[in-house]
N, C-alpha and C positions, 0 to 999 in steps of 0.2 A: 504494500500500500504506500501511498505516495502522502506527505504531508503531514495531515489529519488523521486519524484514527479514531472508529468508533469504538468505545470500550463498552462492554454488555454487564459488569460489574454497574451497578446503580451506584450513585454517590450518596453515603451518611448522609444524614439530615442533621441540622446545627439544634445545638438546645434551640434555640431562640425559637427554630420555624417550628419547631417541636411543640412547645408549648403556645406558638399562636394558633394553632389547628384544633388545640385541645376546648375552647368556647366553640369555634364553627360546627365542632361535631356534635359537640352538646346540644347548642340549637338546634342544628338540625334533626338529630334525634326528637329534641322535644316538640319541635312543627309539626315533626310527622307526626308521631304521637295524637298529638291536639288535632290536627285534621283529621285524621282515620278517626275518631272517638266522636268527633264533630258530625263527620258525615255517617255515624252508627246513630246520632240523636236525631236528626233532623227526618218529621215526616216525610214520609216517601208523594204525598198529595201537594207539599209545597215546592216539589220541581219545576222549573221551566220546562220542559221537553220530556215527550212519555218513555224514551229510550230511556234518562238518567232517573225516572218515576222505578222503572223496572229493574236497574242496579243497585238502587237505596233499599228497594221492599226484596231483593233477593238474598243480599248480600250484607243485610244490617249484622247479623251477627257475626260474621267474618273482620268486617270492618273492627266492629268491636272490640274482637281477640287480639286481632293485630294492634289496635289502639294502645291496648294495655301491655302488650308485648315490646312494643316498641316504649313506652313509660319506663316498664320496666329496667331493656335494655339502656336506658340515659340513663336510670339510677346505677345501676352495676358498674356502669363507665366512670361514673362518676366518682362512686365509692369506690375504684380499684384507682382512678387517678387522683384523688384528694390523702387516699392513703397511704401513696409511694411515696409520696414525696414530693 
Protein backbone atom coordinates (compact mmCIF):
# COMPACT_ATOMS: atom_id res chain seq x y z
CA UNK A 1 0.00 0.00 0.00
CA UNK A 2 1.05 3.34 -0.92
CA UNK A 3 0.98 6.38 1.67
CA UNK A 4 -2.10 5.98 3.84
CA UNK A 5 -3.13 2.87 5.50
CA UNK A 6 -6.30 1.67 6.70
CA UNK A 7 -5.97 0.15 10.07
CA UNK A 8 -9.06 -2.32 11.09
CA UNK A 9 -7.99 -2.07 14.89
CA UNK A 10 -10.64 0.73 16.02
CA UNK A 11 -9.15 3.43 18.10
CA UNK A 12 -9.77 3.62 22.28
CA UNK A 13 -12.03 6.02 23.06
CA UNK A 14 -10.67 9.04 25.40
CA UNK A 15 -12.39 9.22 29.05
CA UNK A 16 -13.68 12.43 28.14
CA UNK A 17 -15.82 11.16 24.88
CA UNK A 18 -16.56 8.26 27.33
CA UNK A 19 -18.38 9.94 29.73
CA UNK A 20 -20.01 12.51 27.32
CA UNK A 21 -22.08 9.44 25.75
CA UNK A 22 -22.98 8.29 29.20
CA UNK A 23 -26.28 11.23 29.49
CA UNK A 24 -27.04 10.76 25.59
CA UNK A 25 -27.67 7.20 26.25
CA UNK A 26 -29.57 7.77 29.28
CA UNK A 27 -31.96 9.95 27.53
CA UNK A 28 -32.37 8.13 25.03
CA UNK A 29 -33.19 5.11 26.86
CA UNK A 30 -35.49 7.14 28.97
CA UNK A 31 -37.52 8.78 25.54
CA UNK A 32 -37.86 5.51 24.48
CA UNK A 33 -39.03 4.30 27.43
CA UNK A 34 -41.70 7.27 27.92
CA UNK A 35 -42.88 6.84 24.22
CA UNK A 36 -43.43 3.17 24.07
CA UNK A 37 -45.60 3.50 27.67
CA UNK A 38 -47.14 6.64 26.13
CA UNK A 39 -48.23 5.10 23.15
CA UNK A 40 -49.43 1.71 25.55
CA UNK A 41 -51.83 4.70 27.36
CA UNK A 42 -53.35 6.44 24.66
CA UNK A 43 -56.88 5.32 23.36
CA UNK A 44 -56.78 3.43 20.27
CA UNK A 45 -60.23 5.83 19.08
CA UNK A 46 -58.12 9.01 19.58
CA UNK A 47 -55.94 8.20 16.36
CA UNK A 48 -55.72 10.20 13.24
CA UNK A 49 -55.61 7.50 10.76
CA UNK A 50 -57.43 4.00 11.01
CA UNK A 51 -54.02 2.08 10.09
CA UNK A 52 -52.39 3.76 13.53
CA UNK A 53 -56.24 3.13 15.24
CA UNK A 54 -55.22 -0.66 14.46
CA UNK A 55 -51.60 -0.70 15.92
CA UNK A 56 -52.44 1.09 19.22
CA UNK A 57 -55.61 -1.43 19.90
CA UNK A 58 -53.34 -4.58 18.79
CA UNK A 59 -50.23 -3.93 20.15
CA UNK A 60 -51.05 -1.87 23.44
CA UNK A 61 -49.66 -4.47 25.55
CA UNK A 62 -46.56 -5.02 23.74
CA UNK A 63 -45.96 -1.48 23.72
CA UNK A 64 -46.23 -1.68 27.30
CA UNK A 65 -43.79 -4.48 28.14
CA UNK A 66 -41.36 -2.89 26.14
CA UNK A 67 -42.08 0.60 27.94
CA UNK A 68 -41.09 -0.97 31.12
CA UNK A 69 -38.38 -3.00 29.80
CA UNK A 70 -36.72 -0.22 28.36
CA UNK A 71 -37.33 1.95 32.06
CA UNK A 72 -35.87 -0.76 33.39
CA UNK A 73 -32.87 -1.11 31.11
CA UNK A 74 -31.95 3.08 31.87
CA UNK A 75 -32.16 2.14 35.41
CA UNK A 76 -29.50 -0.90 35.36
CA UNK A 77 -27.28 1.46 33.10
CA UNK A 78 -27.44 3.74 35.22
CA UNK A 79 -26.99 1.99 38.43
CA UNK A 80 -23.90 -0.20 36.82
CA UNK A 81 -22.40 3.58 35.72
CA UNK A 82 -23.16 5.69 38.89
CA UNK A 83 -21.56 2.76 40.64
CA UNK A 84 -18.03 2.28 38.81
CA UNK A 85 -17.14 5.10 39.33
Amino acid sequence: MSGSEISLVPATASAKSQSAAVPVILVGLGALAIALLAMALIPAHLAPWYWVENLLAGRRQQFAISGVMSLVAAGIFSAFIFLSG
